[in-house]
Phi, psi and omega in degrees: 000131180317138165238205180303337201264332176281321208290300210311272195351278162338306186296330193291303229281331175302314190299303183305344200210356158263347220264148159107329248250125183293112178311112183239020190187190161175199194185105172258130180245000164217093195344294191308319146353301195284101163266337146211150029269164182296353162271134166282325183304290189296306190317322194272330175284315163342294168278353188261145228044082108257116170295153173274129121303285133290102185273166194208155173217127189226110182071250199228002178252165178242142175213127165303126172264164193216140175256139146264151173286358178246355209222133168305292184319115211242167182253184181194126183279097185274115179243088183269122170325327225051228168283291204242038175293161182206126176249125177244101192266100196218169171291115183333321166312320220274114183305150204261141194292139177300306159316012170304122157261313164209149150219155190226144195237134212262156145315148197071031172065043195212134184214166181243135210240135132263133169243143154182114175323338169235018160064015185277320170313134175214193192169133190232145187259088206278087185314165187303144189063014158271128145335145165281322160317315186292304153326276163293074181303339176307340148315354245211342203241357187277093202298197200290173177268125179309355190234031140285158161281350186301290192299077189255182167273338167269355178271273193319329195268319198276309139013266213282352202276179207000050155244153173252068213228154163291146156313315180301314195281323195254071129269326202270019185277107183292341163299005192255292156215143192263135171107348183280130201226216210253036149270304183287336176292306190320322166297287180317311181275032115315268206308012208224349185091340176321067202270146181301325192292345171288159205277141198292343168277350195271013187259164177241175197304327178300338204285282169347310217271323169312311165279017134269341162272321189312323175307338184279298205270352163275315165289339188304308177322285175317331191269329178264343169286008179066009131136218178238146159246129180225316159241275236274310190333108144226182178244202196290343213263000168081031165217152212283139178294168172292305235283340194300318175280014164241006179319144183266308184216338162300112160083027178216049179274138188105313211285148142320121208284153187262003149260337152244330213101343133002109179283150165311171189201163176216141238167113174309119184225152186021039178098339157259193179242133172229128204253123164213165163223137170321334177273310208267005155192111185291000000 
């Protein structure tokens, strides 16, 4: 599943090749895609003459901002990856991928293609004088931004104190800090030292405070390798991010640890995989 450092990409990469550009159409090709409005049709009228101003990234969703040419007032185009989503900026010619869901079409012959293969993905049209929240409630649920003043160190220590949850489990919590999903906890609590199974009461402030910059500094890292690829991942221009082959312990369970030599181990914890190594955290 795309996490913050994959969505940043796409937003960067979106940015670089939408903006000012008018919606003059579309295609849906899989109802269900559309959550809201419950019409494809109104999704697709919604959007068409609406400029891109801006793309945003909040957690793991992506949102457009849209200009009408008669109106101050802006509307907004909503997009979550899932698992295996792709917003793809290609030639209106360019045959179409059988996981095409939807596309909306740019000038110059150019359109943003969604593909996605396990149908999990979904992109909403948010009318004009809406909250975006109201609409994508899922927002509504989303804890602080890890690159905010928010994700400080007294917001994390107070977070994590006497609760009694795996570490692991409460990274992947969005209500927690939003877009950290199980490659980069996996990553942090590496470079922090860190075993997932500990209980979020058993840290200590140093601890805290150490997994909160490492958290910080594996998506920035991760955000400059273009994120990660392991199946699904591209970014618009449809190439795979870098960071995987810089990864410490995520999907490199059997390998050799690149700090002792230690093999790497993988494991089940609430239902997810968690990749660590026993000597370097203990």
């Amino acid at each position: 599943m795309p996490e913050l450092p994959e969505v940043e990409t796409v937003r960067i990469g979106l940015n670089q090749v939408t903006l000012n550009q008018e919606i003059q159409g579309g295609d849906v090709l899989l109802d269900r895609t559309v959550a809201y409005p419950n019409s494809s049709v109104d999704f697709l009228t919604g959007l068409q003459g609406m400029a891109i101003a801006q793309w945003h990234r909040y957690g793991k969703y992506l949102l457009a901002e849209l200009n009408p040419s008669n109106s101050s007032d802006s509307s907004w185009l909503g997009v979550h990856l899932r698992m295996t989503g792709q917003l793809l900026w290609v030639s209106q010619a360019e045959p179409l991928h059988k996981h095409t869901r939807v596309r909306l079409f740019f000038p110059n012959g150019r359109e943003l293609r969604f593909v996605d293969q396990r149908t999990f993905g979904q992109m909403w049209w948010v009318p004009i004088a809406h909250d975006p929240k109201t609409i994508i409630t899922g927002l509504q649920r989303l804890g602080v931004e890890p690159f905010s003043e928010d994700f400080s160190d007294d917001y994390f220590a107070g977070k994590l104190k006497n609760r009694q949850r795996s570490i692991k489990t409460a990274l992947l919590d969005q209500a927690l800090v939003a877009g950290v999903g199980n490659i980069y906890a996996d990553e942090a609590l590496f470079l922090s030292g860190i075993h997932p199974k500990t209980m979020c009461a058993d840290l200590q402030e140093s601890q805290i405070k150490r997994l909160r910059s490492n958290v910080i500094q594996v998506l920035r890292d991760s955000i400059a390798a273009r994120g990660t690829t392991f199946s699904d991942f591209r970014d618009v221009s449809g190439v795979n991010g870098n960071y995987g082959g810089l990864a410490w312990v995520y999907g490199r369970d059997g390998e050799a640890c690149k700090t002792c030599e230690t093999t790497i181990q993988r494991m089940k914890l609430a239902g997810r995989s968690a990749h660590f190594c026993p000597q370097c955290q203990p």
